[in-house]
Phi, psi and omega in degrees: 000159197207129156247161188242330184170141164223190226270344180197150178305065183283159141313116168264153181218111148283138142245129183230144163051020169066051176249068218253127179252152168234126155259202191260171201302159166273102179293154153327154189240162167318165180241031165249162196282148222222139175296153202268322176289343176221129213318185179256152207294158199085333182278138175304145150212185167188152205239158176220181151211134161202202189292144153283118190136333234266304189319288205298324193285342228248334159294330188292330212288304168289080159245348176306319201313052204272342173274009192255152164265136135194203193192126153249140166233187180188121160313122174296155169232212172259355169259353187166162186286169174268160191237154157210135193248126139251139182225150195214133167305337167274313193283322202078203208264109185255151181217134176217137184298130127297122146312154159355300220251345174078036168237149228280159179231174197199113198266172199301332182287315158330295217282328194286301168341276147344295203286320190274331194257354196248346183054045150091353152308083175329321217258307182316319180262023138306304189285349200265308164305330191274326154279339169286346173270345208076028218247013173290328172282348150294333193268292207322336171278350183250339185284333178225162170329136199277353172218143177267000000 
């Protein structure tokens, strides 16, 4: 898990699993640009191992969190896909299943969706695939200032 910036430098004290991790405070990150999968230099982060679902409880737990950025991921394994939650204070909370190999998977009713909704309009179904990947939530942190 990684935060990029909230509204002023706090402590964050997370809790999972009646677990409480503490970083240092969460700084402002460089303001160049960055791969979306990965934090930006400087940002707290913490790594865990658990059980799968352990991600989803722990977006549930910051979902109060409403000014903070952060991304949870959870690795795939050989028991199950991996997940990745991103939050943005403008977007709220996006979640899309992972691979192996660490690409976003999008099941076939999605695609039909998407597809059924662009009515044979390319560009609607730019947009449409771009929001079932997430990909306002990949810009969004390079679009706007990473602290207000």
């Amino acid at each position: 898990m990684w935060c990029s910036c909230t509204p002023r430098p706090p402590r964050c004290a997370l809790t999972s699993s009646g677990r409480s991790a503490r970083s240092s405070a969460c700084a402002c990150a460089s303001t160049g640009r960055r791969s979306p999968r990965r934090p930006p230099p400087g940002a707290p982060s913490l790594s865990w191992q658990g059980e799968p679902g352990t991600g989803a409880r722990l977006v549930s737990a910051l979902r109060g969190w409403a000014r903070l950025r952060y991304e949870v991921t959870e690795e795939p394994s050989a028991r199950a896909d991996g997940a990745r939650w991103s939050h943005t204070p403008d977007l709220g909370v996006h979640h899309a299943v992972v691979g192996l190999h660490g690409d976003v998977l999008v099941g076939e009713d999605r695609v039909r969706a998407a597809v059924a909704a662009a009515n044979g309009d390319a560009a609607l179904l730019t947009a449409e695939l771009d929001r079932v990947l997430g990909r306002a939530w990949d810009d969004e942190p390079r679009a706007v200032p990473l602290c207000r």
